[in-house]
Each structure stands twice: as C-alpha cells, then as structure tokens.
C-alpha angles and dihedrals in degrees: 000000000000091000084055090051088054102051086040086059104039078061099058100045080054101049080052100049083243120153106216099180131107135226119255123189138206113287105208118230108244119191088229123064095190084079105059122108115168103198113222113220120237115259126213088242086063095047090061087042087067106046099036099100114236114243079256091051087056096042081051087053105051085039087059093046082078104035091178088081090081104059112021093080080064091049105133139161085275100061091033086058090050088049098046091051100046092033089061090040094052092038093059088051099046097049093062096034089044089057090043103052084045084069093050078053094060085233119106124275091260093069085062097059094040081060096041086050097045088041109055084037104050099035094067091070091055108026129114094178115069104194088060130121125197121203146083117334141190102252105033079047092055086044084046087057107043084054101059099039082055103052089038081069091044096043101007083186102065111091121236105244090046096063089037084060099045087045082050089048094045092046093045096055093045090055098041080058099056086045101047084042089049100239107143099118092078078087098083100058087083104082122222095256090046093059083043101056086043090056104042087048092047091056102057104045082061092050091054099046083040098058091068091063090043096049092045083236109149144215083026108157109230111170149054100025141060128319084219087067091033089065098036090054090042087057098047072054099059092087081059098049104135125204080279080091097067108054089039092053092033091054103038081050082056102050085044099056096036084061090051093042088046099050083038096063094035096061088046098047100036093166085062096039093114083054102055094045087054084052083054108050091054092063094101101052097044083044092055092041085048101058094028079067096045092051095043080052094060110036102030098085092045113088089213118040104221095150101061145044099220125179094249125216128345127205117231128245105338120341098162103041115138137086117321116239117248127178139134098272094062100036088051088052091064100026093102090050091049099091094057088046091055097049090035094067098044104055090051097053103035102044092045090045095047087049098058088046090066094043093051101038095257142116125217130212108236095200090048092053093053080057096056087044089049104048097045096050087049092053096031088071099060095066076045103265128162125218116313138176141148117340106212098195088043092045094047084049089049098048092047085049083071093248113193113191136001081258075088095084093054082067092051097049084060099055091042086049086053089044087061097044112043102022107044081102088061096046095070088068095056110117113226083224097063090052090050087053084046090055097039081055099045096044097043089077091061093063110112109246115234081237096065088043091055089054089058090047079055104051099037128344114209094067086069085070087051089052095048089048097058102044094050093048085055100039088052108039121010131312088250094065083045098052081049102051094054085047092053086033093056099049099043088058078046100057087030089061089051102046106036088048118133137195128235120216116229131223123194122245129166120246137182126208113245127199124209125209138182117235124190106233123168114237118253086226111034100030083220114126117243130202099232129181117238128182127234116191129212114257093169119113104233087047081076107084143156117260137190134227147170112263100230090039093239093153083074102251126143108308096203084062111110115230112186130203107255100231123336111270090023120106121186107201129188121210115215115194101024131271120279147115105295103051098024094097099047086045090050087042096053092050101049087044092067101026088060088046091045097045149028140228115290090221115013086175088071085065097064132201117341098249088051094051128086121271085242099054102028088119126204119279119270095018094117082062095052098049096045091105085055121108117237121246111260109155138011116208110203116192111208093187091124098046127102097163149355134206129200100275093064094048087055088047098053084038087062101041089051092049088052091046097045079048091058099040096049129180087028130065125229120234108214104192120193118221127201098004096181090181126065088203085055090059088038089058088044095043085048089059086039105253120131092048135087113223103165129047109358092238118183117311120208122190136174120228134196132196106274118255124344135274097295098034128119096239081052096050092046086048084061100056095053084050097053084047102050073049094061087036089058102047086053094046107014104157087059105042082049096060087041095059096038083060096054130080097180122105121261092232114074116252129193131198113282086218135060097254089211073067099057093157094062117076140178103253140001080262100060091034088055098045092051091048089052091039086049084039101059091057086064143078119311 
C-alpha cells in the first residue's frame, strides 16, 4: 500500500513538472566509525504528530477547564478561616463600588450588584488566580455606559439594561472562544505602557466626568466627547454647584484621610497592621452608611426631596431575571463598540490577575482565565448583569485579607445577596455624590505614578512616547479610541523592531575567565579590617577560550579590546531578531553592502571589458587598482542563534544572495556555514535551498563530539564494563597496558559527532563554525 501511494506520487509530481528529490551532500569518510551520526530530516507526518493531541492530552484539557478540581478535595478550617475573612471584606467594598460603576453604566445601582453577585459566584469554578475578583469596574462600566447612551440615540426604544446584558452575553461568548481555543496568549501583544496608558487615561477621563456629580452641578455632558470639554464646561458650572458639594467633597475628604490614618497606625503599631487594613478596607462602606444617614436626615422629614440627588428606589433580590434579548437590531447597535469592550476586558483581567501571581508565588493560565471571564459574562445576564471582569482595587484588598483559595468569592456572593435583600430600603438615601466620591477614590489608584513612567523613559525610551500617546488620544477624544491607539501603537513598535532589525558582524578575540573574592585587610590609617575584592585570575588551561564580538563593539562591550577579523575574506554575522520576511532583505542587504566595501573580486578579468559589462556592475576606472590590498571573499558564518524559524521568502532571499556573491567570487564558490540552529524544521528549509550541504570538492570537515549517553545510560553502563574489564586486563599485563595508555590522548568513554556529518555546514557552535571556514578558506585563492 505504501509502495502504491508513492508511485502514485512520483506521478503526479511529474505530471506537474515537480522535482521531488532532495540534496544530498558528501559524507566524509571518517576512519572511525564511532563518529559517524547521519541526521534525519523532520516529515510532515511527524509535524501533525506533534500537534495532534494524545486521547490523555484531551482528557488533561477538559480536567483543567474546572481547576477547582485540584484543590477542593484539600479544602480544610485553615483555609475556610482565610475565605470567610477576605469574602466579607470584600463583600463590604464591592457592594458600595459595584452601585457606584452602574451608574457609570447609565443603568441603576441594582444592575451593579446583579454583576458583582453573578461575578465572585460563578469565577471559583473556573479560576486559576486566587486573589481575583470578578465584578463591575470603573473603566469596562464607562465603556458600559458609552455603549448604551450610543445605541438610546440609534433605538431610543430599546431599554438600557437590556442592551448592557446582551453586550454581557456577546462579549461573553467572544471571550469563552479565545480561552477554550487557548488563545490567551494574544494578550501579550499589548505591551505593559500601553495598558498603562489605557488605564491612566481611562482614569481621568472618569475623574472628570465624575467631579459634576460631586460638585451637585448640573446638565453637565459627560460622555461621549473629550475630558478636555468635559472640564471646561464643569468649571463655567461651578457658580451652580448645589448642597450636593458638600457631602461629595466632605466624604471623598473622609475616604481619603481613613486610608492615611489607617497606613499611619499601621506602620506605628506593626504587630496590629492586619487590623488596621482591615479598618481600612471597610472606608467605603462606613463612608457610604455615614452619608446615607446624613441625607436620610435631611430630606426624610420633607415630603418632596429639592436639596439632594439620592439613588431612588431599589428594587429587592432580583427584579429583572430572566433571558437576556438578543436579536439583530441590538447586536447591530453595539457591533461597531465590540471590539473596545473585548480588549477592554482582557487587559484588565489578565494583567491584574498575572501581577498578583507573581506577588503571591503562582502562575496563572491566560486562556483559562478567558474562560472564567467568558462564562461568567454568558450566565451573569440572565439575573440581568452587565459586563463584568477583574477589579484591581477589590482584588489587591482581597489578597492583603489573606485570601486562601478562589472558594473566597462564594463568601462574597452571600454578603452581596444579603445586601439585595435587607438593605434596598437603605439604598434610596445614598447620596450620588457620595458614590462619585466612591469612584474618584477607587480610580485614582489606577493612575500610572511619574515614578513608574520614569522607569519606562529608563529602560527604553521610546515607549514613554507610546504611553503619552495614549494617554492624550484618550484624554481628548474616548477611551475607545484610546484603547485603540496603544493597540495599534503596540503593534506598530512590534513589526518596527522586525523590520527595521539589523545584524552585527563579529570579530574573534580570546578571553579567560576571572574570579573575584572578598579578603579581610586591615586598613594602613585607620588599623579597622575591611572586606576588600580581589581578582584571581584563571591559570588553568580550559578557562582560555575563544569569544565573539561585534566588530564595532555596539553591544556595548570594551572598546580598547581588540576584535579581530577571523580569517581575510571570512565574515562571521549574527541575525537579531530572527530571520523572516519581513527583515531578510535589510539583513541581506546589510551583509553584501560590506562585504562589497571590505573585498574584491576573486577574478575582474570574468567581467570583461566595460562596454560589455551591465549598467549595474560597469565599476569606476581604476577601481581594480584600489582594491588590489583587499582580501577576496572565501566563506560567509551565519549565526542563527537568534532564529527560530524561517519561511520561503527568507530562503529566496539567502538563495539569491548566494548566487550574487558566488557571482562576485568566481571561480571560486563561496561557503556559506550556520552556527547554533536551535529548529530541525529550520535545517530542513535550508537543506531544501541547498545550503548545509557540500556538493562540490569534500574540503576539511571539522566537527565537534561529545561522550555517548550520561551517567545511568546504557551506553554508560556498557562503558563500564569495558572499563572493569581493561582493569582485569592491567593488572595481568600491566607494563603493556601502561605504555599503551601513555601513547593515547583519547578518552576512555566513547563520544560521537553532535551534528549530523551529511550536514557538514552546520556546525555546533560560531567556534567550530569559524575554525572549519578558515580550515575550507585557506584551499582556496589567495
């Protein structure tokens, strides 16, 4: 059967004028065989091998969709105690924060805590962070809300909620697809100062449509437009700031000075630091108790309320549960706002749930998280919530809390569930003022320090101009175009840094390996010992190696090091940021430029006379005679270090810079060697073009070994053995097996070639791939 499917190959390729066979080079003929090692090239057969998942691969996928399988059979009182303590804490900051941001969605207070409830319940099952907490947040609710004031002008009709839930539900399914796909890593493409820029614009652009409702000034546009206009017009308000001033400023004075109190004592008293952070978290729920109280004193006693904008009534437990509605006419109002929403949600989760792995010693798992997001913006909708993902201020309280496991969020569903039951009375007193202060608290934490910004202008500069980008585009037009512009902004620095890549050529020095030590002396002035550094250095003979660097020293190394060129007419060149279609050119570019400007032709004369020439190669006169104390070009040492992969167009692209340079070194050929490639599917794509492989003369081949196997191998054991019995073999002839040893300088364990020696081009390491193009240099021309 397998012989059929070949002919019936064969006759196709050549049906199709295709040439199916592959180059193979000389094998040199080595006098041990020991040595010898043939590489076998990949197949594609072998490629979906590996990436066809095994049936215990797929049983490992579905286990990880529901992580709490691997520590709820550990649960225990310990970690019980850690839950209930950061679940009501939580609890008592999310039930004030979630009523707040639903007004940042343009929907009532109630829809926040439907989202807050849905969000901490449903995420355990799912979740791979612990310190996580899933629910309504500043920026996603400002996006909420953008959303549904834009689609009331498009289809006044539809209700608000109902177009928060389906853009819950829409989101939802979008994210559960990344994450069951296992595409979290998408993520990363956003880099840290573009989320940055994202968040701190964000935030103010919230602060500023947040201070009219603080301030009681009313008609105030908020939305959709820049925070810019949104200031100017809140300052022409100022003369028609109501009583409504003094309970917002008052209160966010409050929240303010608790948290210092509170970070004061607790740096006093450190043996009651856990206490007074507790005392801290729990500000914004004394603050809101406190003011609800105020405004139910003033306005409880007056039949009509003219003093103070108050949240209203709330309905108790859950008014609006049902299935969300979903049709085209809905889904096409938001369509265009989709894409925000989507990335929106994952930067926030992702990034603030990666952070407090590192804090706390764990790794999360991106695509499960998307999971988590997505499956708990598909069911939220349903009790009527609106978009939801990772709180950073909620998370960083409940991680502080000494949280334990995700069971935590069970906890906090309960308190918010009491919170909709027994205390909807309460919420009609709660001043919106309060809640702005509540929202300019909570996002003025997001805003990105100088301190942190200065750290970006330090490490590389240029993203400072990403982040201030960023920040201005939001700032001056909508958080969406802003979440847009540090996308783009991202990827273009991406795709900038791989095109505009460019090698370095290397040049051999010698270097020795230098220890440094501390010594106690005691000092000639002061009589005190001193611990002071001294530097040994390495007599021994291995410590001596050879070592590359860029010629120009551009890496930064000692200039008054001397790097020498390897061999004249040998150039040793290091790709750095891999080798593909989009940089192959510049890279190829780069090398033939200065190769032409450091060498000459092997032979002028094959050119001919000027007029027969081409227009592109005629030359100046007298050139021949300037260039006559350059070296000719004999071998080209590519380190593919850097390379992962390659693609056709960089092969064509090495095919034709080999043809131009053979061109230029004729007669001879140049021999182009490969250095550190790390990928079979790399030497597959370069055997393929023909490169690798020595078709022509056999030349010197020079290959590094290295001993067979390890210490409990079988090659090892059976080395052993040969060892026991030489042994057996001494004692019985010593005087012979003694001049027979002194006489050999091979090791006693058996060693084989680290290349395959059918690839004799490419070699172990830029050393051995230096010493073979000198060895294979010095055969040809002068």
């Amino acid at each position: 059967m397998a012989a059929e499917k070949k002919n019936t190959g064969a006759r196709v390729a050549k049906i199709f004028g295709i040439d199916t066979s592959r180059p193979e080079g000389y094998v040199p003929d080595l006098n041990d065989a020991d040595y010898l090692y043939v590489e076998q090239e990949p197949t594609v057969k072998e490629y979906f091998q590996e990436i066809t998942p095994s049936l215990a691969q797929v049983g490992h996928y579905f286990y990880r969709l529901f992580p709490f399988l691997s520590w709820i059979g550990n649960y225990n009182l310990t970690w019980l105690t850690g839950d209930l303590i950061a679940g009501i804490t939580v609890g008592a900051v999310v039930v004030p924060q979630s009523m707040a941001y639903a007004k940042l969605a343009a929907l009532p207070v109630e829809y926040g805590l439907y989202s807050s409830f849905m969000g901490v319940l449903i995420y355990w099952f799912f979740a791979t962070s612990k310190d996580i907490t899933i629910g309504p947040v500043a920026v996603m609710s400002q996006v909420t809300g953008n959303v549904v004031l834009a689609v009331a002008e498009r289809a006044p009709d539809i209700p608000g909620h109902v177009v928060a839930s389906a853009l819950a539900l829409i989101t939802g399914c979008i994210i559960l697809f990344l994450g069951l796909a296992r595409l979290g890593w998408i993520v990363e493409f956003i880099s840290l100062p573009a989320i940055c820029a994202f968040m701190t614009g964000s935030a103010v652009n919230i602060l500023a449509g947040q201070v009219p409702k603080l301030m009681g000034i009313p008609n105030i546009n908020t939305r959709g437009r820049g925070t810019h206009l949104v200031i100017i017009d809140t300052l022409k308000g100022l003369p028609n700031t109501g009583i409504d001033a003094a309970l917002g400023l008052t209160s966010l004075f409050l929240l303010y000075a608790l948290r210092a109190f509170c970070s004061f004592m607790a740096k006093k008293q450190p043996h009651r630091a856990k206490m007074w952070f507790i005392i801290s978290t729990l500000r914004t729920a004394f603050t809101i108790l406190l003011y609800t109280g105020i405004a139910a004193g003033i306005v409880i006693k007056k039949k009509n309320n003219k003093y103070l904008d108050l949240v209203g009534t709330v309905p108790s437990g859950f008014q609006h549960a049902g299935a969300p509605q979903i049709n085209t006419t809905i889904i096409n109002a938001f369509v265009s706002e989709l894409p925000a929403a989507v990335i929106v949600m994952l930067i926030e989760h992702i990034s603030i749930s990666k952070s407090f792995g590192r804090i706390n010693n764990y790794v999360i798992d991106p695509s499960q998280e998307l999971v988590a997001i997505g499956v708990t913006n598909i069911l939220a909708p349903f009790l009527g919530a609106y978009p939801a993902t990772g709180s950073f201020s909620r998370t960083a309280i409940k991680s502080k809390a000494g949280v334990r496991t995700p069971f935590a969020g069970v906890i906090t569903a309960i308190v918010v569930l009491l919170a909709l039951y027994a205390l909807t009375a309460l919420f009609f007193y709660i001043p919106n003022s309060a809640l702005a202060a509540v929202i300019i608290h909570a996002v003025g934490d997001v805003i990105t320090p100088p301190q942190t910004v200065f750290q970006f202008w330090r490490v590389a500069p240029h993203e400072v101009v990403i982040f201030l980008a960023g920040v201005l585009v939001t700032v001056f037009t909508n958080i969406e175009n802003g979440v847009y512009v540090t996308i783009c902004t991202s990827f273009v620095v991406l795709i900038w840094r791989l095109f505009l890549s460019e090698g370095r050529f290397l040049g051999r020095t010698r270097v020795r390996t230098v220890r440094q030590t501390n010594s106690a002396q005691a000092s000639s002035s002061d009589g005190e010992g001193k611990a002071k550094e001294t530097v040994t250095e390495d007599e021994k003979d291995f410590s001596l190696r050879p070592g590359f660097l860029p010629v120009e020293h551009e890496d930064g190394s000692n200039s008054e090091v001397v790097v020498d060129n390897p061999y004249p007419g040998v150039f040793v060149y290091r790709f750095a940021e891999g080798f593909n279609y989009p940089n192959a050119s510049r890279y190829l570019n780069h090398l033939t430029t200065v190769i032409f400007k450091t060498t000459r032709r092997t032979d002028p004369s094959l050119l001919g006379k000027v007029g027969d020439r081409p227009w592109n190669a005629a030359g100046k006169r007298g050139q021949l005679e300037d260039n006559s104390h350059l070296p000719t070009l004999k071998a080209i040492v590519l380190d593919f270090s850097a390379v992962n992969n390659i693609d056709a167009t960089s092969v064509q692209a090495l095919l034709d810079t080999r043809s131009q340079l053979d061109r230029y070194a004729a007669p001879d050929k140049v021999d182009w060697h490969f250095a550190n490639i790390t990928s079979r599917w790399t030497k597959r794509g370069l055997v393929a073009a023909g490169f690798g492989i020595r078709n022509g003369p056999p030349g010197r081949t020079i290959f590094s070994i290295a001993e067979l196997g390890g210490a409990d191998s079988a090659a090892a054991a059976a080395e052993a053995e040969r060892r026991r019995a030489a042994e057996q073999l001494k004692e019985k002839h010593a005087d012979d097996i003694e001049s027979i040893g002194a006489g050999s300088r091979r090791s006693s364990n058996k060693q084989v070639a680290l290349q395959g020696l059918n690839r004799p081009l490419f070699h172990f390491d830029l050393h051995e791939a230096v010493e073979a193009a000198i060895a294979n240099a010095q055969l040809k021309t002068p």
